[in-house]
N, C-alpha and C positions, 0 to 999 in steps of 0.2 A: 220073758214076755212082758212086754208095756199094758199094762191095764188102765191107767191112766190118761186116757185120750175124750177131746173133748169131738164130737161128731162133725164132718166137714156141714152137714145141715145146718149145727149149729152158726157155725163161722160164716154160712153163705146169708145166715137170715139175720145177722147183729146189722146193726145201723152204721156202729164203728169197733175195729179190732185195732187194738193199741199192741204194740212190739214193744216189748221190754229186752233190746239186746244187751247181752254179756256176752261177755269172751268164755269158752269154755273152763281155763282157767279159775275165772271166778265164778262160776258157775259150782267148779268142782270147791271150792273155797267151800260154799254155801251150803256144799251138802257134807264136808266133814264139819262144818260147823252147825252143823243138826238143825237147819235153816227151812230147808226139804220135806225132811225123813227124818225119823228119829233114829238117832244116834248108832244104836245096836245095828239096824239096816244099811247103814251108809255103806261099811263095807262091801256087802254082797253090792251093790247097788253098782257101786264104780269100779268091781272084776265084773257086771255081765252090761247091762247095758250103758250106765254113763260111763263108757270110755272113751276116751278123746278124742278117736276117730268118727263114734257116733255123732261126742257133742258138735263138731265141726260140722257135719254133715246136716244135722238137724237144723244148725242156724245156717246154713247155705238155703235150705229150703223153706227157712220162713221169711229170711228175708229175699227170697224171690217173689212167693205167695205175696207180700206187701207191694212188692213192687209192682208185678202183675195186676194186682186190684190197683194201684195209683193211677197205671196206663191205662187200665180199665175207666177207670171214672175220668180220666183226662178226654179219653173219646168220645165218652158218651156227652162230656161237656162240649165238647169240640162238634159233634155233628151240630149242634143248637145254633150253630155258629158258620161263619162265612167260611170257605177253603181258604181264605188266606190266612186266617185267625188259627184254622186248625192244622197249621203246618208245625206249629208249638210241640206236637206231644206225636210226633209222626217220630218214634222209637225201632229204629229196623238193628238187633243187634243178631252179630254173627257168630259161627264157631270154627276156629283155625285150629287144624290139627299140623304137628309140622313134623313128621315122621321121616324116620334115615331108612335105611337097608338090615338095622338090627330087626331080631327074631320079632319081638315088644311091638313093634310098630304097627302089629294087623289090631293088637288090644288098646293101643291110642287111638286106631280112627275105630273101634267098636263103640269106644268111652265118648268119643266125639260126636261118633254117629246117632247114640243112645241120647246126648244132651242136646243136640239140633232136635231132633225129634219130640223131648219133652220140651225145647223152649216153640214147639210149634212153630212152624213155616220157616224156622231160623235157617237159613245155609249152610250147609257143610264148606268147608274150605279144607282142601288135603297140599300141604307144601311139601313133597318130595327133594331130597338132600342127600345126597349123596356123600359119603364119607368124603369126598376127595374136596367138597366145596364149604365142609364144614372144618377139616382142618388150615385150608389158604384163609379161610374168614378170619381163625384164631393168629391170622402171622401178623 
């Protein structure tokens, strides 16, 4: 369990949130090097929660959360301003799911369906593929 969490209230009422990214790697660096956590904890630390698949997951979603606020503040700049001016920061990004006839395929457009949804109004895109058109592609 994380006990260490600062409150989205927090984060909504600062002026500015600064990103310190690292790569998980050296992320994991920093907590056997007692950087973190003291020393005796690292281990438990990196069998339950900072595991790699966590760490990756965590900095996908912060650095979304940044980027979401830049788009944010880019608009709110942009309405002050003329439609021509505010075609700059007019960010429409989409989600392409490109699924075959294997079993898997109904948990790719779930996983697809899931991050259209949290990236709000984003599109779904499903490319159907057939075995037959994905071994002529590889010739």
């Amino acid at each position: 369990m994380v006990r260490e969490r600062i409150p989205d209230r927090l984060l909504e009422a600062a002026d500015q949130v600064v990103l310190i990214d690292v790569t998980p790697e050296t992320l994991e660096e920093r907590l056997k090097d007692g950087k973190i956590y003291a020393l005796e904890r690292v281990d438990q630390f990196l069998q339950s929660f900072f595991q790699q698949r966590n760490l990756i997951a965590l900095r996908e979603l912060a650095l979304r959360e940044i980027a979401d606020n830049i788009e944010k503040e880019a608009l709110e700049h942009a309405s002050n301003r003329t439609k021509l001016d505010a075609s700059y920061c007019n960010i429409h990004e989409r989600v392409l799911v490109c699924a075959s006839t294997y079993p898997n395929a109904i948990q790719l457009i779930r996983r697809g369906a899931w991050t259209a949804e949290y990236m709000i109004c984003s599109p779904l895109c499903i490319a159907c593929l057939s075995l037959a058109s994905i071994a002529s592609s590889l010739k």
